[in-house]
N, C-alpha and C positions, 0 to 999 in steps of 0.2 A: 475499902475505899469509901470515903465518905463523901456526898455531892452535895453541893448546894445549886437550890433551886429557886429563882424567883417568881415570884404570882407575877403573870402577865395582862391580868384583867380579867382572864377566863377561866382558868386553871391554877389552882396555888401551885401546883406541882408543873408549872410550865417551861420558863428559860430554863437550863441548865448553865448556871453558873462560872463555876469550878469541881475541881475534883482536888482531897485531901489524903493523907495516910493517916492524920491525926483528927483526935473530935479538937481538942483544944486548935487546931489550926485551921479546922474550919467554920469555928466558932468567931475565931480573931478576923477573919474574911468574911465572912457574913456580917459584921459588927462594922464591919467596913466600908463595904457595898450595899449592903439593903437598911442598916438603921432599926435595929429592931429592939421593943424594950424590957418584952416578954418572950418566957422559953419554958416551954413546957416540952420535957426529954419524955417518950411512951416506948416501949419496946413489946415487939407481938410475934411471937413465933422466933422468927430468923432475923427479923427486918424490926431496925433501931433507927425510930423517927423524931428529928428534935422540932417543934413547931416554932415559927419567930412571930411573933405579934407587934403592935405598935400598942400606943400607951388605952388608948381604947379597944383593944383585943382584935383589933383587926387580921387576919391571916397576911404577912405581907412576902412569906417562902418556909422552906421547909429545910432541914440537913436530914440526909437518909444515907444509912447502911449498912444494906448484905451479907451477912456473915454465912461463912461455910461451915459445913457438919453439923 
């Protein structure tokens, strides 16, 4: 399940957005509602994090997701 998440002022990792089955359909939703112009995809362990930026590297939300096994 993939979430998007938007910076609320205090937390990049604050609203909770929406939830996805697909990266690409939470990509096309995020592109949507937050406006982002950079993506930097890092994967660490389990947990696969896509960061969104604005054109000066601002953090403006994040898509994150959990995989099992």
């Amino acid at each position: 399940m993939w979430k998007i998440y938007k910076y609320n002022g205090h937390y990049i990792q604050g609203d909770l957005l929406s939830k996805h089955s697909s990266e690409d359909a939470a990509l096309k939703q995020a592109a949507k509602k937050i406006g982002f112009t950079f993506v930097e995809k890092v994967k660490r362990g389990k947990e696969t994090i896509i960061w969104l930026d604005d054109e000066f590297h601002n953090p403006l939300g994040l898509i994150t997701k959990k995989s099992r096994g």
